[in-house]
C-alpha positions as CSV (number, residue, x, y, z in Angstrom):
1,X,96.9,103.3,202.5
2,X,95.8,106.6,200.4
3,X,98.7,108.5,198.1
4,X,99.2,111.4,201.3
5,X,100.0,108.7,203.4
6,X,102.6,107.0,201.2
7,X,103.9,110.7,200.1
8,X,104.1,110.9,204.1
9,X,106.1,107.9,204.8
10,X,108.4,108.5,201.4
11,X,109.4,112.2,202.8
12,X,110.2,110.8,206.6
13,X,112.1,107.8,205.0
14,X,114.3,110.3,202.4
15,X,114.7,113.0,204.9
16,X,112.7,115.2,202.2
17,X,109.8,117.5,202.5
18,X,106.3,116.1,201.4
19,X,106.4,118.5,198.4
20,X,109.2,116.7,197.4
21,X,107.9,113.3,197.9
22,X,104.8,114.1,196.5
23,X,107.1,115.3,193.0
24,X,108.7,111.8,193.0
25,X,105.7,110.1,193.3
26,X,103.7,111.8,190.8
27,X,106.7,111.5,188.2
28,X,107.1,107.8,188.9
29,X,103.5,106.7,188.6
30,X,103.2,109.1,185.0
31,X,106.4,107.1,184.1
32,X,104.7,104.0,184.2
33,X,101.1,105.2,182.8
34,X,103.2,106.5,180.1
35,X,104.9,103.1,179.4
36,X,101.8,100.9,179.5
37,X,100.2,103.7,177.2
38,X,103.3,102.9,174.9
39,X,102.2,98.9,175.2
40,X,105.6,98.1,177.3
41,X,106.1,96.0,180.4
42,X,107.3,97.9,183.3
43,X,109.1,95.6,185.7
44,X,110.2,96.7,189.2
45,X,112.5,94.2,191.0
46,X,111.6,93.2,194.1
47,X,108.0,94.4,193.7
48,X,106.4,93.4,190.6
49,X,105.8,93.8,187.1
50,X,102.7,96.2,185.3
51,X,101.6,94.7,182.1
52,X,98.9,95.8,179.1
53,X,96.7,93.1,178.0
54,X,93.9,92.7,176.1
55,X,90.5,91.3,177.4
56,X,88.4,89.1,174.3
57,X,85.3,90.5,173.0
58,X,82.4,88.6,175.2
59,X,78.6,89.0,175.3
60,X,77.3,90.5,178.7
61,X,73.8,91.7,180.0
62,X,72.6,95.2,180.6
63,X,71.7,94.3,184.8
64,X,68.9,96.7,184.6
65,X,66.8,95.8,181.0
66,X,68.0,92.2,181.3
67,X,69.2,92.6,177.3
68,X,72.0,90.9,175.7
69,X,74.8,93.3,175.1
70,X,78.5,92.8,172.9
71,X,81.1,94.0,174.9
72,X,84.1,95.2,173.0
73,X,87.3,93.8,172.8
74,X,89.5,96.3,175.5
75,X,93.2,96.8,177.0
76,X,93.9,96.1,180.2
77,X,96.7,96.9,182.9
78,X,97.6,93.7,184.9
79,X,99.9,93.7,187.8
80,X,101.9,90.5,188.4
81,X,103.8,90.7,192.3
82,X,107.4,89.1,192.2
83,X,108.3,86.4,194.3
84,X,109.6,88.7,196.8
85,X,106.7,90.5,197.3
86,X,104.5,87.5,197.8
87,X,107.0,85.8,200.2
88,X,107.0,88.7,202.0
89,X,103.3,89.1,202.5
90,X,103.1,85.6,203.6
């Protein structure tokens, strides 16, 4: 499913326009970029719960010289479904 389609099926759902979906959308996912930016959990019951982590320094391999590389330590975002969602997938 792309972003037009969900903005689609949010504005048929909400008896909105698509503009207006589209608004929502974009405002809610900034809302939770912004959070994780900030290093806080943003939990959404039901559905799941985005998280920042951090992934350890490691050694790697450049694929295309075949050289030992360090790869620096980095923050990730994680996304952990709720039981609901899994159950619901099931």
């Amino acid at each position: 499913m792309t972003k037009a389609e969900l903005v689609a099926i949010m504005a048929k759902n909400a008896g909105g326009s698509k503009t207006s979906a589209e608004r929502a959308m974009n405002a809610f996912v900034s809302g939770i970029i912004e959070s994780l930016r900030r290093g806080r959990r943003v939990t959404i019951s039901g559905f799941g719960t985005f998280v920042v982590t951090r992934r350890a320094a490691r050694n790697g391999r450049n694929p295309r010289t075949g050289k030992e590389i360090q790869i620096p330590t980095t923050k990730v975002p994680r996304f952990r479904p709720s039981r609901t969602l899994k159950t619901a997938i099931r």
